[in-house]
N, C-alpha and C positions, 0 to 999 in steps of 0.2 A: 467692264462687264456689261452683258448685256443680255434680254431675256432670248431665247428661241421655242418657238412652236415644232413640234413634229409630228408626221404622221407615223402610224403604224399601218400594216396592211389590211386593215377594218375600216379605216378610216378614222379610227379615235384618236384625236390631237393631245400629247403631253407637253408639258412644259416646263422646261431646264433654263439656268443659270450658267452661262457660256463665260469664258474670259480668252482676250486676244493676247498673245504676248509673241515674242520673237526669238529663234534660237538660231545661230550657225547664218542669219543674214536671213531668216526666211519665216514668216508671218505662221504661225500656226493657232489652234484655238483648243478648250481644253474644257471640257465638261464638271462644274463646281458641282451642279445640285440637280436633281433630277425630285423636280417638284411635283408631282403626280397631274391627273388628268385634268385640260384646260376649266373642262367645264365644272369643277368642284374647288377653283380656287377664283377669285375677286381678283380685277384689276389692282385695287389698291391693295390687298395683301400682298401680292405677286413684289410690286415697287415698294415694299417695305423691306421686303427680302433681301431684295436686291440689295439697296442704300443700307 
């Protein structure tokens, strides 16, 4: 698992909880958590999350 930034078409960055896994021979990835806007979550809570 691992975090990802995204934009929107405002330019406001959110921030999710991604995980990598594998089906049928072929890498895909899969959206756990959709943790709201960069700028109203902390580094270190973000990586609490995660862990």
């Amino acid at each position: 698992m691992f975090l990802r930034i995204v934009k929107n078409n405002k330019g406001t960055e959110y921030l999710r909880i991604v995980e990598n896994y594998r089906e049928n021979g072929k890498n895909k990835q899969k959206v756990i958590a959709n943790l709201g806007r960069v700028d109203n979550i902390s580094e270190k809570e973000a990586e609490n999350m995660v862990n």
